[in-house]
C-alpha positions in Angstrom: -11.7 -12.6 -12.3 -11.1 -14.7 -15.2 -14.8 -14.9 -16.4 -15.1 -10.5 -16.0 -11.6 -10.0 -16.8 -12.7 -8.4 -20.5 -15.4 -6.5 -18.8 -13.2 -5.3 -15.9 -9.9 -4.9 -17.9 -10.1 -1.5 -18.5 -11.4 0.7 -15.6 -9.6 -1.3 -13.6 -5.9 -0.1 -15.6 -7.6 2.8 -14.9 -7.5 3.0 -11.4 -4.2 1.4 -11.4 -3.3 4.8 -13.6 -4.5 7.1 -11.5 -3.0 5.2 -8.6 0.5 5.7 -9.9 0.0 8.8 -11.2 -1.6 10.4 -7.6 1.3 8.3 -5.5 -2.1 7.3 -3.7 -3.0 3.7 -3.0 -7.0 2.8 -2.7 -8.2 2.2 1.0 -10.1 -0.5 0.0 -7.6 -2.4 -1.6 -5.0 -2.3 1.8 -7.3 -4.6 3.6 -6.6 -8.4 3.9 -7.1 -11.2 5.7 -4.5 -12.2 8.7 -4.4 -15.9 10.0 -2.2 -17.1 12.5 -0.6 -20.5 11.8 1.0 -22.9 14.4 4.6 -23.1 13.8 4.8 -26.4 15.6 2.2 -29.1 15.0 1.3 -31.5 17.9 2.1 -29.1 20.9 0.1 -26.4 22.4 0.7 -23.2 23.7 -0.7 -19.8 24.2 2.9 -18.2 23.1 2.3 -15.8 20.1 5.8 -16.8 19.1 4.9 -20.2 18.1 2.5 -18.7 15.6 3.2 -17.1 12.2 1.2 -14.4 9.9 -0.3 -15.3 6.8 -1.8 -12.6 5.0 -4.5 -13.3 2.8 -4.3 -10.2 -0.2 -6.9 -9.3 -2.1 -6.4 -10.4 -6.2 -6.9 -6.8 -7.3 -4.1 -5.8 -4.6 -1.4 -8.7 -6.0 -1.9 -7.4 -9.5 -1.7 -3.8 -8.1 1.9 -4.9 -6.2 3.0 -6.9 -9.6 2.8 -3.6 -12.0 4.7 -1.6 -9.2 7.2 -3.5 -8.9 7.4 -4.2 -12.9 7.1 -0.3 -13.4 10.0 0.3 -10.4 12.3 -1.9 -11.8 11.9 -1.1 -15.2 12.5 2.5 -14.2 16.1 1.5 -12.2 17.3 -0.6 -15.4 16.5 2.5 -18.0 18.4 4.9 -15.3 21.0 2.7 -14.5 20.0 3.1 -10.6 20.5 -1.2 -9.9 23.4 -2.1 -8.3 24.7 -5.8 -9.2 27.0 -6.3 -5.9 28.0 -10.0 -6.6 30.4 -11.7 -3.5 31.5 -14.8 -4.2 33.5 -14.9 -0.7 30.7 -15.6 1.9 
């Protein structure tokens, strides 16, 4: 990424545009990598529980997910739509 980025830069902000502006996400970029990790080292067992996800994302999908959620929150702080609930009795 780093060694296209300049060449890259721009039709990619392009489709991440187009991808706010349709409220459609690319197919190809949903598609990652599951692994299933042992929770508990040393034992063995066929359980599914004892295993947990990792999902490997694509780089173009993180940088996708970071503008979102830049753009979403930056759209509740200019509307005043974030709720601060601070409880300092837990």
């Amino acid at each position: 990424m780093k060694q296209v980025g300049g060449l890259i830069s721009s039709p990619f902000s392009d489709i991440v545009n187009a991808s706010f502006e349709q409220g459609d996400y690319p197919d190809l970029i949903k598609l990652a990598n599951v692994l299933a990790v042992f929770k508990n080292k040393g034992e063995v067992t066929t359980d599914p529980l004892c295993y947990r996800p990792i999902v490997n994302l694509s780089c173009f999908s993180k940088i996708i997910g970071k503008h979102f959620s830049l753009r979403l929150i930056s759209f509740f702080e200019q509307n005043n739509l974030l709720y601060l609930n601070i409880n300092m009795d837990l």
